[in-house]
N, C-alpha and C positions, 0 to 999 in steps of 0.2 A: 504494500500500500504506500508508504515512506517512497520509494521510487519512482512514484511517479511525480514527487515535487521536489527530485534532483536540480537544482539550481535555479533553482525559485524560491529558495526558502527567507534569503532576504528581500528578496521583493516583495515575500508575505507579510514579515515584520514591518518593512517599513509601512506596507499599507495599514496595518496597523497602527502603527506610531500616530500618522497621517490623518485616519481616522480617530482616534484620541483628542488630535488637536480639535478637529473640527469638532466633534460631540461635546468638548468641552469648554471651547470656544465660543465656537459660533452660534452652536444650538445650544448651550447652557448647561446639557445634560450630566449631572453628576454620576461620573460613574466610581463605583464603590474600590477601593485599593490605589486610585490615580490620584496624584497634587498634583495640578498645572500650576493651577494658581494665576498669574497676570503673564504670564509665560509662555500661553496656549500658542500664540504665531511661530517662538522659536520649536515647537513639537512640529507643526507642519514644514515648515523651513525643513528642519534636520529630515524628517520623512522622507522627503523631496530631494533630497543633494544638495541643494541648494546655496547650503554653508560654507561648502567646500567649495563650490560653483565659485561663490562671491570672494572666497578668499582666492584663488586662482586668477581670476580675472582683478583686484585688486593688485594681484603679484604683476600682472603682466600692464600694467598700466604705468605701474611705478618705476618700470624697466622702462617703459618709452619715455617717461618722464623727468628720469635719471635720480630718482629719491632715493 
């Protein structure tokens, strides 16, 4: 059963994460064992790649910009 979500399994997590933010976030919905807290955007963010995304393209801006 486990084999058939051979390399998918972070993509499950994150959509997890992802959805976290947003149930906690956006629709309010308290779920039981999770603290977001005022936090909820950086759950979706990290879900997303996103953080990594921005520090990447941060690095490569500062490289043209000689910082």
């Amino acid at each position: 059963m486990f084999g058939m979500v051979d390399g998918y399994k972070t993509y499950f997590v994150a959509f997890l994460v992802v959805m976290i933010g947003v149930g906690e976030g956006v629709l309010g919905v308290d779920i039981p064992g999770v603290v977001v807290g005022d936090d909820w955007m950086a759950y979706i963010i990290g879900g997303l790649g996103l953080g990594s995304f921005r520090s990447a393209f941060q690095k490569v801006i500062d490289g043209f910009l000689g910082n």
